[in-house]
C-alpha positions as CSV (number, residue, x, y, z in Angstrom):
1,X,-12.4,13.6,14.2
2,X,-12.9,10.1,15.6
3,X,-9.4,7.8,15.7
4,X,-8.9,4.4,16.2
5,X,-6.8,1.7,15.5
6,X,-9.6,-0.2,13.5
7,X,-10.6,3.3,11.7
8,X,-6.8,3.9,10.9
9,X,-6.4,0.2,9.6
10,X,-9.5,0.3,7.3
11,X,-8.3,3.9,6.0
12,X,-4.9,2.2,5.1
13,X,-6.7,-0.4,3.5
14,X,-8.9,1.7,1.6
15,X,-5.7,3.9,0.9
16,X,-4.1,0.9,-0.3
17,X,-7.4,-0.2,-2.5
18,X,-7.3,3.0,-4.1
19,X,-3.8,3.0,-4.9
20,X,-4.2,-0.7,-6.7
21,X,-7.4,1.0,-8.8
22,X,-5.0,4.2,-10.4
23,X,-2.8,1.3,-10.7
24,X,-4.5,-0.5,-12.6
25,X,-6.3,1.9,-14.7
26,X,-2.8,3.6,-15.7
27,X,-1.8,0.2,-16.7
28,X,-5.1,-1.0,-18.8
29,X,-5.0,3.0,-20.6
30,X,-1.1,2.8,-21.3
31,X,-1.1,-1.3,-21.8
32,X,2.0,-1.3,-20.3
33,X,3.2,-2.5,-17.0
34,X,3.7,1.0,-14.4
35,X,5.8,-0.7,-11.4
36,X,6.0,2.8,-10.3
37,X,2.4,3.1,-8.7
38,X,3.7,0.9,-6.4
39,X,5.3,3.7,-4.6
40,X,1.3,5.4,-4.9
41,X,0.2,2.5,-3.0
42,X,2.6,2.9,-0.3
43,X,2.0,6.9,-0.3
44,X,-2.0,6.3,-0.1
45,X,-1.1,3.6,2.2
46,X,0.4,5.6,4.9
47,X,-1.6,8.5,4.7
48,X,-4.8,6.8,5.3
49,X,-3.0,5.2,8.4
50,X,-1.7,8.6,9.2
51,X,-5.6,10.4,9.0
52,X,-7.3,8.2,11.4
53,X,-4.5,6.2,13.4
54,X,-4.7,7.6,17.1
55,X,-1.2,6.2,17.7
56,X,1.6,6.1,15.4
57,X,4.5,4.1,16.6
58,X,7.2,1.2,15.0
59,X,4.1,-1.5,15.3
60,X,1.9,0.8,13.3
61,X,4.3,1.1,10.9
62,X,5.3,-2.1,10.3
63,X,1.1,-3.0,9.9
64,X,0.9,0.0,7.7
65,X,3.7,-0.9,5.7
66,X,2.7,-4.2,5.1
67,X,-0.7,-3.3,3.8
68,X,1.2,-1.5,1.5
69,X,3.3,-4.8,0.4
70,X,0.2,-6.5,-0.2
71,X,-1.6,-3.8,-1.9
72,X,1.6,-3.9,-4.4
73,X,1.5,-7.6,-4.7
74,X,-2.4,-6.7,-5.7
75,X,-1.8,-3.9,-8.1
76,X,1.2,-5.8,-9.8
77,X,-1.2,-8.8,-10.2
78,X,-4.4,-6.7,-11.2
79,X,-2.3,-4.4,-13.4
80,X,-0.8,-7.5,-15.4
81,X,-4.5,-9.0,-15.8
82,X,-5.7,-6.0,-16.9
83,X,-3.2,-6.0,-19.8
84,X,-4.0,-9.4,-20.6
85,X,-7.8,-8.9,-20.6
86,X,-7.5,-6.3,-23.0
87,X,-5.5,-8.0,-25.3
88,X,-8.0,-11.4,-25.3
89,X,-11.1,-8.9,-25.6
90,X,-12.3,-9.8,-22.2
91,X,-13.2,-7.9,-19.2
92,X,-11.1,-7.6,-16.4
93,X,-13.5,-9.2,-14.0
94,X,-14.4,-11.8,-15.9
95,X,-10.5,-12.8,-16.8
96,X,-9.7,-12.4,-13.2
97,X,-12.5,-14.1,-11.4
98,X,-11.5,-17.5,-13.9
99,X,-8.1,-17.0,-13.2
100,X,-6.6,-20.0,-11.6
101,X,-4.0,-19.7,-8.6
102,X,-1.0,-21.2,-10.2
103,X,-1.9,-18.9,-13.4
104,X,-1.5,-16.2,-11.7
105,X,1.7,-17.1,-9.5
106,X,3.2,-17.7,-12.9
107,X,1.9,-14.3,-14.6
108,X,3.2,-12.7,-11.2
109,X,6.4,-13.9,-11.8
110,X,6.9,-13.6,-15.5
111,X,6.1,-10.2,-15.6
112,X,8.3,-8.8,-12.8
113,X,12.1,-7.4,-13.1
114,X,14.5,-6.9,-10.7
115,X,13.5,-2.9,-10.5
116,X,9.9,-3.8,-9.5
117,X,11.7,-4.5,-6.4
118,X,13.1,-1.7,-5.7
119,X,9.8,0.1,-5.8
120,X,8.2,-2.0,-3.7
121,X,10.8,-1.2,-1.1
122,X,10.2,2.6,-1.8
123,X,6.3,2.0,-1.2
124,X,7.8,0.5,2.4
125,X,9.6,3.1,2.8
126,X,6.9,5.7,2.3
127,X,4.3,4.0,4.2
128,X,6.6,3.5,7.4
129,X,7.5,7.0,7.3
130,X,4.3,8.4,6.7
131,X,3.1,6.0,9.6
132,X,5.7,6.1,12.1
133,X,5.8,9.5,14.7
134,X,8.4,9.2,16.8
135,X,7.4,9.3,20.4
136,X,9.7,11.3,22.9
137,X,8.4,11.4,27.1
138,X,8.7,15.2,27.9
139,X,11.8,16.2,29.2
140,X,12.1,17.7,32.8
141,X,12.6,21.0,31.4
142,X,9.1,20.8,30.0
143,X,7.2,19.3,33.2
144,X,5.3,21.3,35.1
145,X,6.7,22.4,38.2
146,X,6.4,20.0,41.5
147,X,5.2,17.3,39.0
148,X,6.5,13.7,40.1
149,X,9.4,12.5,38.6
């Protein structure tokens, strides 16, 4: 299997897509707000990294994890809108794509508690550690003999 930094980015972008789509389908079939997808995100988030990332380290965790925070910023937003589309009779494209940027700042804010928080740390949480290896230099035990120090 081919890895790369751009393949492992794009998987943890399409992780994070797919994370914000269950999102918001749970939320437009239960027409209520789920802040606990969030933590999906992060999980899809950080094992699409994981898959195709060639290095993990710290730096591709802290990337990882913040296309998780954005892909909960986008399921909170897309999973409010589709509430609100259904309940205007509208489809969620259509509400979305005439959705003005101080709208949806406003519907961002309204909608969230102080718990939503705490999920989107979780989703952080998840992604770094599903992104993050720690990486050790092999002891001298473990060298091979007459190797340079």
């Amino acid at each position: 299997m081919m890895r790369s930094a751009l393949l492992g980015y794009i998987a943890a972008v399409l992780g994070s897509a797919a994370g914000v789509a269950l999102w918001t389908a749970l939320a437009s079939a239960t027409m209520r707000p789920v802040p606990f997808m969030a933590l999906g995100v992060g999980i899809l988030t950080g094992l699409g990294a994981r898959a195709f990332l060639r290095w993990l380290s710290t730096g591709t965790a802290i990337w990882s994890s913040c296309i998780a925070l954005f892909g909960c910023a986008a399921g909170a937003l897309y999973s409010q809108a589709a509430i609100v589309s259904a309940l205007r009779s509208t489809t969620l494209l259509s509400y979305v794509a005439h959705l003005p940027l101080f709208v949806a700042v406003y519907t961002f804010q309204s909608y969230h508690k102080t718990t939503d928080i705490l999920w989107y740390a979780l989703a952080f949480v998840a992604t770094w550690l599903l992104a993050w290896r720690r990486t050790a230099l092999p002891s001298a035990e473990k060298r091979a003999p007459g190797a340079a120090t």
